[in-house]
PyMOL commands that place a pseudoatom at each C-alpha (Angstrom):
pseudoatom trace, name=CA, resn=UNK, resi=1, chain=A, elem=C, hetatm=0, pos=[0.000, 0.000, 0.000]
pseudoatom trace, name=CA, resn=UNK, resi=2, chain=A, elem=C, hetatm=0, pos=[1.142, 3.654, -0.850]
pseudoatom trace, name=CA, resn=UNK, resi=3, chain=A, elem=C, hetatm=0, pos=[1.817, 6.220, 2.088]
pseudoatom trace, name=CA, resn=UNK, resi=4, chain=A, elem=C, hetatm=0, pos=[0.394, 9.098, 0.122]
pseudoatom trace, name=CA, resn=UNK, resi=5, chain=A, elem=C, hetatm=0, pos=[-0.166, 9.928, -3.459]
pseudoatom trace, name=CA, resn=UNK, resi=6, chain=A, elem=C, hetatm=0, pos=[0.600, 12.169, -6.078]
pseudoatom trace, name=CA, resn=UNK, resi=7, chain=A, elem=C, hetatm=0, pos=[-1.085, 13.828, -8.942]
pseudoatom trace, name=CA, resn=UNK, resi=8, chain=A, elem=C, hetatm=0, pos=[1.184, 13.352, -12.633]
pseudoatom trace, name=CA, resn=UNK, resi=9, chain=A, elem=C, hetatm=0, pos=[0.726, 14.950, -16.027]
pseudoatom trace, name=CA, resn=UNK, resi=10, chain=A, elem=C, hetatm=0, pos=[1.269, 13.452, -19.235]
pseudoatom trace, name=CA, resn=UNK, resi=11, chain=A, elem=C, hetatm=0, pos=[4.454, 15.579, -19.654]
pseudoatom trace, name=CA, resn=UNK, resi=12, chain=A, elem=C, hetatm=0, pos=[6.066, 14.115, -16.078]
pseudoatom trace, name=CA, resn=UNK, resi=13, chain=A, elem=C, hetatm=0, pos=[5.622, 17.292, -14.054]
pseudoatom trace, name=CA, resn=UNK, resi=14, chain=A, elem=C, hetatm=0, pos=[3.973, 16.923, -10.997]
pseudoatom trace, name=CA, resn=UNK, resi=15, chain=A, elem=C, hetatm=0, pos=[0.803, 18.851, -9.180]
pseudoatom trace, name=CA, resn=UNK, resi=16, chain=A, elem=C, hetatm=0, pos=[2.515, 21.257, -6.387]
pseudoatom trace, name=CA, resn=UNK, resi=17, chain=A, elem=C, hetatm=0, pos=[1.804, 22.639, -2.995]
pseudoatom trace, name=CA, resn=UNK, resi=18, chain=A, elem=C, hetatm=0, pos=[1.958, 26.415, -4.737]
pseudoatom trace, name=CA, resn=UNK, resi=19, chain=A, elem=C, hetatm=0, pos=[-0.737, 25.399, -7.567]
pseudoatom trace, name=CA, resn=UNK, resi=20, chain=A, elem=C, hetatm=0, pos=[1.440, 24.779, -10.459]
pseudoatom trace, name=CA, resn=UNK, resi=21, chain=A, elem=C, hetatm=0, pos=[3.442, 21.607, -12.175]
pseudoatom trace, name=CA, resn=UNK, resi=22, chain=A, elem=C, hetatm=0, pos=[6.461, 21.439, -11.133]
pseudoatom trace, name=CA, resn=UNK, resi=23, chain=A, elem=C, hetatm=0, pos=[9.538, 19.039, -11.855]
pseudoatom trace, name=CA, resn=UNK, resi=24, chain=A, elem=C, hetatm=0, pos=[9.503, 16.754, -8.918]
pseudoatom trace, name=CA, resn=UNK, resi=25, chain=A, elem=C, hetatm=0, pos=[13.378, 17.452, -7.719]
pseudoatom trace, name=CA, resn=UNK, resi=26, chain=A, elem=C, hetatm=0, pos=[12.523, 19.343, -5.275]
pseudoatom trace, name=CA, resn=UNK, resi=27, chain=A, elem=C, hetatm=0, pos=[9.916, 16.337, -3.281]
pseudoatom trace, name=CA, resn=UNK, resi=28, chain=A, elem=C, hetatm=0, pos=[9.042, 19.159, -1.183]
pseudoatom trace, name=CA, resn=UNK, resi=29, chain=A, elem=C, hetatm=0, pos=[7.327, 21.267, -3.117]
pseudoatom trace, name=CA, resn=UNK, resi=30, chain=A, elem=C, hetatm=0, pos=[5.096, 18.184, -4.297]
pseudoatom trace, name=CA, resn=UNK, resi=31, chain=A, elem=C, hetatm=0, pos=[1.450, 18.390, -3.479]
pseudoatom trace, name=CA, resn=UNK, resi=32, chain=A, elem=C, hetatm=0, pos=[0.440, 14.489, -1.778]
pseudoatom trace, name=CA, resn=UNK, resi=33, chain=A, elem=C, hetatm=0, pos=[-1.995, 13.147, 0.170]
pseudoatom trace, name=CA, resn=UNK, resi=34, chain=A, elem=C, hetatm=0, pos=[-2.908, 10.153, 2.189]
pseudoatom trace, name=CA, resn=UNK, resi=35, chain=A, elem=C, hetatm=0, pos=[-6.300, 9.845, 0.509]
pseudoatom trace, name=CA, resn=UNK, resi=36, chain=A, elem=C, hetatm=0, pos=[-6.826, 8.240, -2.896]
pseudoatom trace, name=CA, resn=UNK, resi=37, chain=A, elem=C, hetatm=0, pos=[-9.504, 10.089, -3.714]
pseudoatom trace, name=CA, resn=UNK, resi=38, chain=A, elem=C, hetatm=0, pos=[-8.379, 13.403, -2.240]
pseudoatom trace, name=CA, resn=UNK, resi=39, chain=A, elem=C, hetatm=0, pos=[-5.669, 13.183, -5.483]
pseudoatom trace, name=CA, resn=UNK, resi=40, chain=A, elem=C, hetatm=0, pos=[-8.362, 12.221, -7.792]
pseudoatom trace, name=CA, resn=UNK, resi=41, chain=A, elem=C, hetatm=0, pos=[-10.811, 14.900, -7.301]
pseudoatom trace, name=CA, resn=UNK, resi=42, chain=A, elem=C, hetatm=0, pos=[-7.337, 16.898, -7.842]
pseudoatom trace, name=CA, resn=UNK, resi=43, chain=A, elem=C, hetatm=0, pos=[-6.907, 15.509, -10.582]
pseudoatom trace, name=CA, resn=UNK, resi=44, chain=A, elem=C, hetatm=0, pos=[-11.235, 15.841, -11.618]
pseudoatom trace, name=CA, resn=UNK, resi=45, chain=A, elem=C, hetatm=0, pos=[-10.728, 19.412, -11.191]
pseudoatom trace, name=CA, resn=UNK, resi=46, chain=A, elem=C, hetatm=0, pos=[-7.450, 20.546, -12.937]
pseudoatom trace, name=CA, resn=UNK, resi=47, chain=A, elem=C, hetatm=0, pos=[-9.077, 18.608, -16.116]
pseudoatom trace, name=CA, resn=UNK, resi=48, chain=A, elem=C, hetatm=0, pos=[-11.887, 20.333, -16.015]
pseudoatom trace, name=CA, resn=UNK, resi=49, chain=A, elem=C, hetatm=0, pos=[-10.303, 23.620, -16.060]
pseudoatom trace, name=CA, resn=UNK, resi=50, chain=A, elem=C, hetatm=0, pos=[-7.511, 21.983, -18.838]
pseudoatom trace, name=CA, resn=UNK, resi=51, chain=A, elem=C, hetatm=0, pos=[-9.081, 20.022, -21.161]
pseudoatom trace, name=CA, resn=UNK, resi=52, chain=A, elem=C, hetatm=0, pos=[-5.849, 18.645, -23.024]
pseudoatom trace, name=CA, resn=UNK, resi=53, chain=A, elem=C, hetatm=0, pos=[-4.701, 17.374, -19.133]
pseudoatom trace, name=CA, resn=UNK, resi=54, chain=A, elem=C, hetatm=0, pos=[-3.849, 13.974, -19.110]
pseudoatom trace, name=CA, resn=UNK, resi=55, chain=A, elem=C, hetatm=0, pos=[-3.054, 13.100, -16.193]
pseudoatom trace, name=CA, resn=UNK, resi=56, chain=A, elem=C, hetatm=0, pos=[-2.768, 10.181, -13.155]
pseudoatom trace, name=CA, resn=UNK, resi=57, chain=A, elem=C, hetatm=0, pos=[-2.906, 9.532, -9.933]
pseudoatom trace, name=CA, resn=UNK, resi=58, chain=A, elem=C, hetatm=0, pos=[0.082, 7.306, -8.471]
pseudoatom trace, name=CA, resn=UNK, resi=59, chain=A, elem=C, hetatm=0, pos=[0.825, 6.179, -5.364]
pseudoatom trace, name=CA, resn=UNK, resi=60, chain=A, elem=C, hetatm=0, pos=[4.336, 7.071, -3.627]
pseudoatom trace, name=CA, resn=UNK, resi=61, chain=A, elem=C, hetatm=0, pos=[6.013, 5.835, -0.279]
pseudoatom trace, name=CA, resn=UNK, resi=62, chain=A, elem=C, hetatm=0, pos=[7.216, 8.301, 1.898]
pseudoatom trace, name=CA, resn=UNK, resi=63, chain=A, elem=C, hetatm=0, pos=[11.117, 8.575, 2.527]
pseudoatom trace, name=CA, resn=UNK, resi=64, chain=A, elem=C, hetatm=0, pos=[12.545, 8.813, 5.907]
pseudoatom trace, name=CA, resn=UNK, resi=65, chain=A, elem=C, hetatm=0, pos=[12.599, 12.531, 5.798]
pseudoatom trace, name=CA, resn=UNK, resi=66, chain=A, elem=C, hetatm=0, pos=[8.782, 12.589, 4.705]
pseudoatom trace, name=CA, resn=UNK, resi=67, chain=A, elem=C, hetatm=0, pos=[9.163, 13.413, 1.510]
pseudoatom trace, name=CA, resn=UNK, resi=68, chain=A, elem=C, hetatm=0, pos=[7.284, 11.501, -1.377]
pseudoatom trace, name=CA, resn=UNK, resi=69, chain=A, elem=C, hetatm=0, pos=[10.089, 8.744, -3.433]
pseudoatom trace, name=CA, resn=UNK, resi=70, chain=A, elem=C, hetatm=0, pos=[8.886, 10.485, -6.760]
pseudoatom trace, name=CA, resn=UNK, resi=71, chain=A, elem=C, hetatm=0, pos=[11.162, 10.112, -10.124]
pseudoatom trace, name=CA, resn=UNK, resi=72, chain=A, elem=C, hetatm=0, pos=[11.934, 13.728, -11.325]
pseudoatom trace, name=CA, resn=UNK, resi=73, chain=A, elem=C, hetatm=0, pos=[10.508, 14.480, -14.646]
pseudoatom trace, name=CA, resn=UNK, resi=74, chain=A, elem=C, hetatm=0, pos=[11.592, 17.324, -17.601]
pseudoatom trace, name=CA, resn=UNK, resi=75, chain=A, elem=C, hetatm=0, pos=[11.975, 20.819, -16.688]
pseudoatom trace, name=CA, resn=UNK, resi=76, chain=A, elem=C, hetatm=0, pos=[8.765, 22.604, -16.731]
pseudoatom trace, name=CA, resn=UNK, resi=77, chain=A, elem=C, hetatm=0, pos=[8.413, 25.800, -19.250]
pseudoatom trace, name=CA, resn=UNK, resi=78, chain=A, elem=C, hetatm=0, pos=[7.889, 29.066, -18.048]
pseudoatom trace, name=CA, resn=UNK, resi=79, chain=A, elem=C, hetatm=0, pos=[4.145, 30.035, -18.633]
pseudoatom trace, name=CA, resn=UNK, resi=80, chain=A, elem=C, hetatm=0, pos=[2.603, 32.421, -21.357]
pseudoatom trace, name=CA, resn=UNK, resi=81, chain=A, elem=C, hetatm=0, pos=[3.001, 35.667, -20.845]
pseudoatom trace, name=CA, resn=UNK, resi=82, chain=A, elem=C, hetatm=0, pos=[-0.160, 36.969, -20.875]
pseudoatom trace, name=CA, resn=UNK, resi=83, chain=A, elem=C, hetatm=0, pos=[-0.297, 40.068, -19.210]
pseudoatom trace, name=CA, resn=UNK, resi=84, chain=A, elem=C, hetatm=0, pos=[2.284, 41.627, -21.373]
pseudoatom trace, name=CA, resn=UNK, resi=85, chain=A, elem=C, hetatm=0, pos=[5.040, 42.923, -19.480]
pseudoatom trace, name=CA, resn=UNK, resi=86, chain=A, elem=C, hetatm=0, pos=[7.390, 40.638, -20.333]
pseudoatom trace, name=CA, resn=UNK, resi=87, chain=A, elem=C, hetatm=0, pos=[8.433, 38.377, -23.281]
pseudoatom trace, name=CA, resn=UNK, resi=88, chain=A, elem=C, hetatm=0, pos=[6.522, 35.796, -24.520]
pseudoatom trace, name=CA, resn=UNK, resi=89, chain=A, elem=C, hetatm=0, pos=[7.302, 32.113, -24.336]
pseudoatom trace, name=CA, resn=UNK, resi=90, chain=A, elem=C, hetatm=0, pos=[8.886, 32.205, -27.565]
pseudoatom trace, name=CA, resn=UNK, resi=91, chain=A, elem=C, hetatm=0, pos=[11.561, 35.052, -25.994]
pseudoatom trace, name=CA, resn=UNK, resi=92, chain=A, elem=C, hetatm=0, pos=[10.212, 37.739, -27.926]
pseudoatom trace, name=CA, resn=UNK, resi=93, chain=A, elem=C, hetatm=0, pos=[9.826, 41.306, -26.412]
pseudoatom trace, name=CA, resn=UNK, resi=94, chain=A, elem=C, hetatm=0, pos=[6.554, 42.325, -26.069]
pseudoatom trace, name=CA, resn=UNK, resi=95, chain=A, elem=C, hetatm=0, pos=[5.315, 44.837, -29.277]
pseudoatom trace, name=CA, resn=UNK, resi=96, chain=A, elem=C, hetatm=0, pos=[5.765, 48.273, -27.750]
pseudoatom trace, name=CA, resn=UNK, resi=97, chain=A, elem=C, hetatm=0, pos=[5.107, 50.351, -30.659]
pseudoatom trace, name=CA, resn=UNK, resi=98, chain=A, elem=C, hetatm=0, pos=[1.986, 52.542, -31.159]
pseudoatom trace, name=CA, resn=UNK, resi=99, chain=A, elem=C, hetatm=0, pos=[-0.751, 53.414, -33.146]
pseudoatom trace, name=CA, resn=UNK, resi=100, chain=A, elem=C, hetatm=0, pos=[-1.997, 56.961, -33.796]
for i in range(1, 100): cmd.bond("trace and resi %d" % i, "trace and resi %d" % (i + 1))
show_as sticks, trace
zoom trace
């Protein structure tokens, strides 16, 4: 039986404590549980907001500093920049030019 579980995209990141993926080196920053189905409705509810979210719940056993025994995945991409006041994921500066 698992000691708690954890909540994996198709990509390798993992769900975290802060509300974003993140690359499971740091087991810390993880978001687990003891409860099956506390992960899954986790999991219910980032797919519903992310409809191209594959993801899975998996079991993990606990090492002896209480931190889940996960397997780091890929480095996780910095996010969109949406707001515009920085560059964009492709690098690019934001347009600054104007219109009259």
């Amino acid at each position: 039986m698992s000691d708690v579980f954890v909540v994996r995209n198709q990509h390798g990141h993992y769900w975290g404590k802060a509300k974003h993926w993140v690359d499971g080196t740091d087991p810390r920053a993880v978001m687990r549980t003891r409860h099956e189905d506390e992960a899954i409705n986790t999991l219910f509810e980032l797919s519903s907001k992310d409809f191209e979210l594959r993801g899975e719940v998996l079991g993990a056993a606990l090492s002896a500093r209480g931190e889940p025994v996960i397997e780091p995945g890929p480095a996780v991409p910095p996010p969109d920049d949406k707001d515009g006041d920085g560059p964009d994921a492709d690098g690019a500066a934001p347009d600054t030019a104007t219109t009259s």
